[in-house]
Every structure is written in structure tokens, then in C-alpha cells.
N, C-alpha and C positions, 0 to 999 in steps of 0.2 A: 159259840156265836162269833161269826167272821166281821166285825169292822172290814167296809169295802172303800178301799183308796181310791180306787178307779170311778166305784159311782160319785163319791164325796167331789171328786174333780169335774167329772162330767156336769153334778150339781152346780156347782162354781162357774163354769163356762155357761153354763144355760141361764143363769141367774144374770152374768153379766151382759147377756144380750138384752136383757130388759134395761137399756137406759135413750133417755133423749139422747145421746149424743156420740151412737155410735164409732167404734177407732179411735177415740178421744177421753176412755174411762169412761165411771159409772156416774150418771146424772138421773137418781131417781126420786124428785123431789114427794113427798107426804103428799098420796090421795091423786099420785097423776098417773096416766096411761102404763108409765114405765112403771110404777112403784107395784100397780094392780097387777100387772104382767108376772112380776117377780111374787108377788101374794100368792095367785094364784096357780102360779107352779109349785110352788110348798104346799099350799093346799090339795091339788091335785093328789102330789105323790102322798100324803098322809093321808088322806081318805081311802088311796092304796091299799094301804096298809092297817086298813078299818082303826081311823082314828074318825071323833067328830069332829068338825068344827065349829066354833062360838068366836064371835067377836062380839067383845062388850063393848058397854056404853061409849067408852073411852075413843075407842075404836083400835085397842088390839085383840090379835087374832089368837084363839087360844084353840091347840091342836090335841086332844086327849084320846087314846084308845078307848073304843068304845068298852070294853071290857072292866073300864075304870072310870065310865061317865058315872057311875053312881056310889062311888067310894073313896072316900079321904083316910086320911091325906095322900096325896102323891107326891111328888118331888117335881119344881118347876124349871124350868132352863130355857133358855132362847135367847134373843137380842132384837137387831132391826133389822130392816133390808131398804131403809132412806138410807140415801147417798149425799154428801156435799157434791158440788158442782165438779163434776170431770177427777171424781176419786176414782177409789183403789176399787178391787174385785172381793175384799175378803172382811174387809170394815163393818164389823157387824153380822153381815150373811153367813160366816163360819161357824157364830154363835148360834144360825137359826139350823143351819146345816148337820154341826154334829150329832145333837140330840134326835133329828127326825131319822140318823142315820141310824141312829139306837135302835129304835121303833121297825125300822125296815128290817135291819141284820136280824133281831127279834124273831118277824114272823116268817123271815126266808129262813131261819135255822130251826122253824117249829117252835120256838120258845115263848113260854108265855109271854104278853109285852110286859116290858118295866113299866112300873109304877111312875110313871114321868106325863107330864102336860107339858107340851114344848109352846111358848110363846112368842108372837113376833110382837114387838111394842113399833106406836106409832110415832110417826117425829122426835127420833130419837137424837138427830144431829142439831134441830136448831136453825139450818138454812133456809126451811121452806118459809116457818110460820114465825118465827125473831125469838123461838124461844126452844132447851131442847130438854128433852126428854118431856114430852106434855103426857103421850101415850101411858107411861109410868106413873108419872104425878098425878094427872087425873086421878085414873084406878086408884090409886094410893088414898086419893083424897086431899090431894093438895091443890089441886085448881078448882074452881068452882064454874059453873056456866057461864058467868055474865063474865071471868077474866077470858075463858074462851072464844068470847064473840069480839073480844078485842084485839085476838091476836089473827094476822090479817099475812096473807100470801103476796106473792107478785101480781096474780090475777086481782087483786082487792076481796078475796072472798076470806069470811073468818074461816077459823078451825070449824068451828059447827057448819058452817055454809057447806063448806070442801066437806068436810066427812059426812054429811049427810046421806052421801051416795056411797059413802060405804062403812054404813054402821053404829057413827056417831050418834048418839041419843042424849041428849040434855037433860030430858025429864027422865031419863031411868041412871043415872050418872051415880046419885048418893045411895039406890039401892043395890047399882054391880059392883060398889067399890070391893075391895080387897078382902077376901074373909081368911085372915090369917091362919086359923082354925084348919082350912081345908090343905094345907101344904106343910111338908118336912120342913123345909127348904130351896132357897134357889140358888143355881150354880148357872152363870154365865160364863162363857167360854170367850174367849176375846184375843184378839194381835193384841201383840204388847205394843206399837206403835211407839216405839225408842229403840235406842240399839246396844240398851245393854243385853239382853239377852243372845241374842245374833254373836254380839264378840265374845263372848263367855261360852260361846260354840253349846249353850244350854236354849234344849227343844222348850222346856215349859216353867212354870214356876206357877206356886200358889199366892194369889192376891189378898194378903192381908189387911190391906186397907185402902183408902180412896182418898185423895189430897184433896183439901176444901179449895176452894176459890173465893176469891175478891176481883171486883171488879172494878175501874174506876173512871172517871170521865175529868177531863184535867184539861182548863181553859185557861191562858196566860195571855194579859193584853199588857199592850205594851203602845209606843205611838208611831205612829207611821212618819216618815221623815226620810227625807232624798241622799239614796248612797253616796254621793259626793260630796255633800257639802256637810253632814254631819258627822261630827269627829267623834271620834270613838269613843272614848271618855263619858262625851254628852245624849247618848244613844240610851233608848228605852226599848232594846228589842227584844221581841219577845220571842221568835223563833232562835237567838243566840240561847237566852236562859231554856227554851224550852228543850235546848239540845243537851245542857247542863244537866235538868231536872231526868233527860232519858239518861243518860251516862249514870246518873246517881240511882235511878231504880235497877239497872242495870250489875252494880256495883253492893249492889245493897245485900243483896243474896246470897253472896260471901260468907258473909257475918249471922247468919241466919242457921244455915247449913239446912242439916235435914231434909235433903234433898227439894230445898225452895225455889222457885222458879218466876220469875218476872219478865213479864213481856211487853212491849209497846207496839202492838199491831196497827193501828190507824193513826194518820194524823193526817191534818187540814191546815194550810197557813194563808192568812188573809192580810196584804193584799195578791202573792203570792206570783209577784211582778221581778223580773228580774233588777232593776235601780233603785228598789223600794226597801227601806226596811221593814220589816215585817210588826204590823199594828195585834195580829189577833193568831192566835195558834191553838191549837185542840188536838190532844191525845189522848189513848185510852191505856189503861195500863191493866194486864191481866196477870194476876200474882197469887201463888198458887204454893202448899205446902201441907204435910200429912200430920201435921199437930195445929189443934189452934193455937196455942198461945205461940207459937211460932209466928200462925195470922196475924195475930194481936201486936207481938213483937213489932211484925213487919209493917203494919199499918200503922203504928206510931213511931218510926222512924222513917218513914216514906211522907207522912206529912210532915214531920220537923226538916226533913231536910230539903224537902221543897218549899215549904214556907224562908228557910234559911234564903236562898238560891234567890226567892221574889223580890225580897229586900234587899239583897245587896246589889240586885241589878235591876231596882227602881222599878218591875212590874207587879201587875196584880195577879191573883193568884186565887182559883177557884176551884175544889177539887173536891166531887161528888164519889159516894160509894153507890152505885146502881145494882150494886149484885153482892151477897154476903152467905156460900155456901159453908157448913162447917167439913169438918175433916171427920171421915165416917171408918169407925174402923170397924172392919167385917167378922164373922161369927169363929170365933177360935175353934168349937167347934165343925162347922162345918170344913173350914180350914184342916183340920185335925183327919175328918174324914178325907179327903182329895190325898195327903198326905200316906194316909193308910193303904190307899187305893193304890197311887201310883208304887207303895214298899210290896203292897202284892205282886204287882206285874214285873217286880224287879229297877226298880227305879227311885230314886233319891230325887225328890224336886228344892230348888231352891225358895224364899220368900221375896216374893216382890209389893213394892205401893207402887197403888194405879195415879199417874199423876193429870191422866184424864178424869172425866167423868163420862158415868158411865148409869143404863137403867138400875143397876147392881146399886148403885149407893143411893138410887131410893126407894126399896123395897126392901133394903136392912132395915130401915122401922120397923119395917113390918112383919118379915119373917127372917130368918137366919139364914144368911146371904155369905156367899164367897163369890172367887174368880178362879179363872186358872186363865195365865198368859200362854200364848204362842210365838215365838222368837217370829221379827221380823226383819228382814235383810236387811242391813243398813239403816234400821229404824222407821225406814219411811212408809205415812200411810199420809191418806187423805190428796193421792198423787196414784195416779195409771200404772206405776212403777211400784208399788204396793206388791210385796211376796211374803208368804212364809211356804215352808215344805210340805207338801200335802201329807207326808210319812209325820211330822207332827201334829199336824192337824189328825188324822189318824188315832195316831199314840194319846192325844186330850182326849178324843171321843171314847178310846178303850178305858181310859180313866174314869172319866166322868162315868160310864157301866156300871164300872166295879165299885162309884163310890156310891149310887144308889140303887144297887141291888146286892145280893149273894154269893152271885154268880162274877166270874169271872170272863171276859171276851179271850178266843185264840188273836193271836196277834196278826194286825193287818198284811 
């Protein structure tokens, strides 16, 4: 069976013409014109290739050869095909790409299909509806209806509103959830989205686990008082300490190791006047590691030393945790398989932690879940400038073959 690089490309460019925002990356927000465009091209070409299709309550899209609509378990794979605002071409669609490429090479080489149901999950990134991977969780059974009709678009429509036209069902939600029973396993395929693999000149690596996150919301008030005439000494500012308190989460991560990561992506400073000193300031701090007590570590030296910082520079200090994901480590197992897989084809893969999140770490609940990385250029995704080598991408998809079936792929 031939893995075909040319179609797997051709699939890529076709998929990336489905965005609002044409020449400017991919912009396919959950449930909009562009997102269905790209739906139903996957759809298409796997009906092709006598697969059915089903989207559940959740409203992801699940693609099965018909030959195995009435036999478990099968092995599950996929990703999303939602976009953040003016990304990359391969963030997710490569996950939904190589498995239907399985399916295709399959019945154009005469071979029975593989035992695989490829899924596309919905709002997998988070931008459209304020929250990500919902498509997953739902299914999983981690969202309920009423937290769905909360979560609200650009348009002001909930998740249930927007998916209603395509799938979403509230009252069939607790009976499509997840029947672990019917699947081996899932294997998602993913850009690595960093650059160690790119400079390591290595095509792939197995994902053995997924790094938790915390989340935090970080308010410092301080008093407003006129740049000139207050001396420094006498000064309650709170965008100075608040600069302190990022330098220290910043710095903190050091000490952690384990490949920990702290971010301060937003902040807000009120009165935010140039002769003013600044009365009110507001960060968000995303910190992120692949052990908890690493979390743990890190959350109790992140508040002492911001608590430290408020007090000796006379402000207040208020610092909420909004988000508490744990550190999810993936099925050694299945792990164990991809590893086997790729020593057939002649290939030695390295171990990576996914320091994103990803559908993958919430359907390890539930059934026995891995990754397999694709090196990306320079690390960068989530940006127009987003590449890996389609001969990688290739080389994942002959993998992922050989790791759930018998049979071994010819080489792309």
C-alpha cells in the first residue's frame, strides 16, 4: 500500500483555501462557512472511499469505513480542522489528513481498510467559543448542556445555538458520549509546534505525555499619583511591581526544570496615561509543566513571591487560579506500539512531552491514547509561516499503518 505525498499536499492546499481570510493564513472559526467548507471536503473524499459518516451529539465528525460500521473495536485517530485567527495550514488538518489518507491508499491498493475511524473534533483551539477542546470534552463527558449554552461566539450565539446547524444535540449529549469499549486506541498525529525537533534534524518523535496547565488572573492596585511631583520612594505603583512580579514568573522556571514554561500574555494598565503612575494593572500568567508536583511546586512559589514583591512595594495583590489542567501521561503502551511501528519501517523515533494541549489528553481517560510529533521549521505554528515536510508528514502516516494494522505501507 503506497502512502501518497502528492495527494496528502494537494489535501493541505485544498483545505487551506477554506478560511475567512484568504492570503493572510487560515481563519476557520467552529461552525462557520470556512470551517464547514473544510468539513466537508474530508467528508467528501471519505465517503470516496466508502467510509460513513456520523457526527455526534458533541458535534464531532466521525469518518468509519463502512465495512467496520458494525464491528468493534477499531483504532481512532484524527484532530480538528478550527483555526486561531490567521494560522498556520497544518495545525490540526495533518492529524485529520493522514489517517483518511490510510483509508484512501487502502482501497486504491485493493486492500481491506484498516480497522481505524478517523475523527474530526470540534473547537479544538479555544478562539471561536472562550474555551478549547469542547468537541472532546463534551464526547468525553466533561461538559454538560447548560455549561454549553454558556459558552458564547463573536456572533453572541452559544455553542448549542452555532452547532445546531451542524449536529450539536443537547438532549442526545449523555447517550453519544464515549463508549470506550468500542476502540483499541487513539493515536493523534500533530506538528510538534516548537523547534526542538526541526534542530535535532529529527522527522518525528513519540508523545509520551502532555504538560498540565494553570492558569491565572493577577490584579495589582496600587495609587494613581502625578509623574512629577511624586518621588520615588513615595510611589505605590503598581505597573512598576507588576513588572517585577512578570520578571519573577519569568525567572521562576529555572528552578522548576522539567521542561516548565510561564507565560504572561495579556495585561491591561489603568490609568494607562502617559504622566500618570499607574493605579490598576491586570495579567494573566500561563504556566505550564509535565509533572504535577512540579505544578504544585510552581504555584506555591509564584504566589510567595508575588505576595513578597506586593508588600515591599506597598500594593495589593490578588491572584486567582481560573484554570487547573493536570499533567496527563499517555498509554506506554500504545507508546510502545508507534515505537514498534516506526523499528519496522527502519526507523529509531525519539520521546517527546507535548507542552501544548491537545484532544489527545482528554480522551486518555478514556481510552489508551498516544501522539506522534512532526518536526516544525523553526518551531513556529499558530502563524501563516507554519511548515513541516510533507515527506514527514508521509513517513507519520506509514507509521501510524503499520501501528494499527499487520500490514506494512511501501514507502512514500
Amino acid at each position: 500500500m503506497r502512502i501518497s505525498s502528492q495527494r496528502l499536499a494537494n489535501d493541505i492546499a485544498a483545505i487551506a483555501k477554506a478560511t475567512e481570510t484568504p492570503g493572510q493564513g487560515a481563519s476557520r472559526p467552529t461552525f462557520s462557512d470556512a470551517w464547514a467548507r473544510a468539513v466537508e471536503y474530508v467528508q467528501s473524499a471519505a465517503r470516496d472511499c466508502g467510509c460513513v459518516v456520523h457526527t455526534d451529539a458533541a458535534g464531532n465528525i466521525h469518518l468509519r469505513p463502512s465495512v467496520h460500521e458494525r464491528t468493534s473495536p477499531v483504532w481512532l485517530s484524527g484532530s480538528h480542522l478550527d483555526s486561531v485567527p490567521q494560522g498556520g495550514d497544518l495545525d490540526g488538518v495533518l492529524g485529520v489528513l493522514a489517517p483518511l489518507e490510510l483509508l484512501r491508499a487502502a482501497r486504491e491498493s485493493g486492500r481491506p481498510a484498516p480497522p481505524l475511524e478517523v475523527v474530526i473534533f470540534a473547537e479544538e483551539e479555544g478562539t471561536t467559543f472562550g474555551l478549547g477542546m469542547i468537541g472532546s470534552r463534551a464526547w468525553a463527558g466533561m461538559l454538560v448542556p447548560d455549561q454549553l449554552a454558556q459558552l458564547r461566539n463573536a456572533a453572541g450565539e452559544s455553542y448549542l445555538e452555532a452547532g445546531s446547524r451542524h449536529g450539536v444535540r443537547p438532549d442526545r449529549l449523555a447517550a453519544e458520549r464515549i463508549e470506550p469499549d468500542q476502540y483499541r486506541g487513539f493515536i493523534e498525529l500533530h506538528i510538534e509546534q516548537g523547534p526542538a525537533l526541526w534542530k535535532r534534524d529529527e522527522p518525528l518523535a513519540v508523545v509520551t505525555a502532555i504538560a498540565g496547565r494553570r492558569q491565572y488572573q493577577v490584579d495589582v492596585t496600587g495609587t494613581a499619583n502625578h509623574a512629577g511631583t511624586t518621588p520615588m520612594g513615595e510611589r505605590r505603583d503598581a505597573l512598576a511591581a507588576a513588572a517585577e512580579m512578570i520578571a519573577a514568573v519569568e525567572s521562576l522556571t529555572t528552578s522548576l526544570a522539567y521542561g516548565a514554561v510561564a507565560t504572561v500574555g495579556r495585561i491591561t494598565c489603568h490609568p494607562n496615561a502617559v504622566n500618570v503612575i499607574a493605579n490598576r494593572v491586570s495579567f494573566t500568567i500561563d504556566f505550564r509543566a509535565a509533572r504535577d508536583d512540579v505544578l504544585e511546586r510552581g504555584d506555591a512559589a509564584m504566589d510567595a513571591q508575588l505576595t513578597t514583591i506586593a508588600r515591599r512595594r506597598g500594593v495589593e495583590l490578588q491572584m486567582s487560579k481560573n484554570e487547573s489542567l493536570a499533567a496527563t501521561p499517555l498509554s506506554p503502551t500504545v507508546c510502545e506500539q508507534l515505537h514498534s511501528a516506526a523499528q519496522r519501517l527502519g526507523r529509531a523515533l525519539p520521546e517527546t512531552v507535548s507542552g501544548a494541549l491537545h484532544d489527545a489528553a482528554i480522551l486518555a481517560a478514556s481510552i489508551p491514547t498516544a501522539m506522534l510529533f512532526i518536526a516544525s521549521r523553526g518551531g513556529i505554528s499558530h502563524n501563516p509561516a507554519e511548515y513541516s515536510r510533507i515527506d514527514d508528514i508521509a513517513l507519520a502516516a506509514e507509521i501510524l499503518y503499520a501501528a494499527i494494522s499487520d500490514g506494512e505501507p511501501e514507502a512514500a
